[in-house]
N, C-alpha and C positions, 0 to 999 in steps of 0.2 A: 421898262420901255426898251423894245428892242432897237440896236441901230440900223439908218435902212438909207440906201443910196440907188437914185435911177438914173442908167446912165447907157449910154449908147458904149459897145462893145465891137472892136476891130481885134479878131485874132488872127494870126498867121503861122502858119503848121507846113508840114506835110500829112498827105491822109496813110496812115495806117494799111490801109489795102494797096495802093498801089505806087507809095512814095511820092504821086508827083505833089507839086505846090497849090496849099488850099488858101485862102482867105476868106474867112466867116465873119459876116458882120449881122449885128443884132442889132435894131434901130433902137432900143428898148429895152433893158431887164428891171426889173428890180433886183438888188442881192443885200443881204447882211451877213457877216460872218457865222458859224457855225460852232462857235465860243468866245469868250472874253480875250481881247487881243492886249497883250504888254507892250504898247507904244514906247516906253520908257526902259523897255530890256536890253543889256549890253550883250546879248546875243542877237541871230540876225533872228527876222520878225516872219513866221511863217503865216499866212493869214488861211483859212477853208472858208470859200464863202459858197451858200446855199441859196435859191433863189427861182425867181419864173420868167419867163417871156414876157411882154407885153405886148398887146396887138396897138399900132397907132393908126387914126385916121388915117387913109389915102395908102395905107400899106398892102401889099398882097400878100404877104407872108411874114410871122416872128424872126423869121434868118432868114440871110439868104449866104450859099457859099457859092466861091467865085475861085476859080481854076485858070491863073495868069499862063499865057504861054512864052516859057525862057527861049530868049533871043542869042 
């Protein structure tokens, strides 16, 4: 059995093309890791998770990113 977690996602970056500040939010993923994770490791715990979108009622889009303007 795979493990599997749905969960609403706020990430915040800068974008790659033009530096300024992004904020991407997912209403919605599902994700599970992308191999067996050692919660119990005295190293630090790197996790790859793989995953999709999901579309929710009353939603217009899977993302949406949002471009704050610094004051």
């Amino acid at each position: 059995m795979q493990p599997e977690v749905k969960a609403k996602l706020t990430l915040d970056g800068l974008s790659v093309i033009g530096g300024e500040s992004i904020i991407l939010t997912v209403p919605r993923a599902s994700l599970a890791p992308k191999k067996a994770v050692d919660f119990l490791s005295d190293k630090p715990i790197e996790i790859e998770l793989e995953g999709e979108l999901l579309a929710l009622d009353g939603e217009t889009a899977p993302f949406y990113v949002d471009r704050p303007e610094i004051v």
